[in-house]
N, C-alpha and C positions, 0 to 999 in steps of 0.2 A: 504494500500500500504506500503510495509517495504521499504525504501532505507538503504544506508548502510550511518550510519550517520557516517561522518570524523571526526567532535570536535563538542564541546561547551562549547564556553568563553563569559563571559559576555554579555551574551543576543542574541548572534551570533551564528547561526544553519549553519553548514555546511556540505553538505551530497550530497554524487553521488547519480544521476538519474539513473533509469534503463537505458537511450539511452547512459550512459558515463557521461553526463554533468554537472557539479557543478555547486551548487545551496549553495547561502550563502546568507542567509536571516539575517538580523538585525532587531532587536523587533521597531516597530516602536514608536515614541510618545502613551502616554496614551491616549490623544484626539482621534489619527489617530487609534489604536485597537481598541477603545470604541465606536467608530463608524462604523467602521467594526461590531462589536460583535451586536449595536443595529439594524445594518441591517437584519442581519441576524434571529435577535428576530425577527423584524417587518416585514418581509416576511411569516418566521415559522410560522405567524397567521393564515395564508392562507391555510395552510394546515390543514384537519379533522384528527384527530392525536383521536386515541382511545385506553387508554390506556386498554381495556381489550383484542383488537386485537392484532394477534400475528404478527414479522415484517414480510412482505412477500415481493413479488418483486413489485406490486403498490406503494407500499408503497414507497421504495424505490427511484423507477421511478418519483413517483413525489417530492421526495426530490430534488435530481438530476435534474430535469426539473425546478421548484423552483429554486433551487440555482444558474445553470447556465445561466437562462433567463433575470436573478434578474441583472436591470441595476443599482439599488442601488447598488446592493451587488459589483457588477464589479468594479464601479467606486470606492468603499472603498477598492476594493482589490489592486488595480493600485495605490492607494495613498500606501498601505502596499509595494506594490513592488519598490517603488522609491529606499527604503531603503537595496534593493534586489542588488546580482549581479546573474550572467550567465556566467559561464565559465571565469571570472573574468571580467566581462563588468558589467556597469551600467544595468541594467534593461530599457527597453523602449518597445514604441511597436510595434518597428523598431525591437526589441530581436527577434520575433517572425515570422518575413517576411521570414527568410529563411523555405523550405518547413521539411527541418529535424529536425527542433527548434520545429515547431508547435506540434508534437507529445509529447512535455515537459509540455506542456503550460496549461495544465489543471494540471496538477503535480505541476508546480510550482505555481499555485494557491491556492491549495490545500494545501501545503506543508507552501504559506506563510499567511494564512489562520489561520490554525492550531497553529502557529508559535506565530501569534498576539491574539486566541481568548481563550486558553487554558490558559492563567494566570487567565484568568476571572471564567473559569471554576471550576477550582480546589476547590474551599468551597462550591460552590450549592448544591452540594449532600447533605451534611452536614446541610447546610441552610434549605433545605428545609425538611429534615427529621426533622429538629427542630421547622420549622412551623406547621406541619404536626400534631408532637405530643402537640402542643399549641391548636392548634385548636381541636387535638377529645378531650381533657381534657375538655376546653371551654365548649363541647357540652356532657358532661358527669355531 
């Protein structure tokens, strides 16, 4: 999903929605991402993930089903959106009652999601390419 991102200052994502609506997300606590990010890991398990299959739309589908079913994952997402506004309001889940918000609402999940787990991300690749070649050398 591209929104059209407005700034970023100091940890603070700010960007229109497709429906109009600004979304200003603030990086939450380390604790509050890190718990996010390990729900997210400890759902992932559940999924049969084969790296020699190619992505298709199962695939997909049960990510997506996974993710958005995941009452873990939701409740660590709502700890991430405290630090959330909407169109310049606090975030709640009263943000969401109007029937024209609700079309946001996975956007903004996604968005502060993204927002919280992507710090963690940025070295694994790295990491793990470096695991990788420890271990076939190991077995060499």
């Amino acid at each position: 999903m591209a929104y059209e991102i407005l700034e970023r200052a100091k940890g603070d994502f700010v960007m229109k929605l497709p429906s109009g609506a600004e979304l200003e997300i603030t990086l939450s606590p380390f604790a509050t991402s890190r718990a996010l990010f390990q729900a997210i890991l400890d759902e992932s398990k559940l999924l049969k993930l084969d790296p020699k299959a190619d992505v298709d739309v199962n695939l997909l589908k049960d990510l997506f089903c996974t993710f958005l079913s995941s009452k873990k994952i939701e409740a660590c997402i709502w700890e991430c959106m405290k630090r959330a506004t909407y169109n310049g309001l606090k975030i709640t889940e009263d943000t969401f009652e109007p029937e024209a918000a609700r079309d946001d609402y996975f956007s903004v999940c996604f968005e502060t999601t993204k927002a919280n787990i992507l710090p963690f991300t940025k070295s694994l690749y790295a990491q793990y390419g470096h695991i990788l070649a420890i271990l076939k050398n190991s077995l060499v």
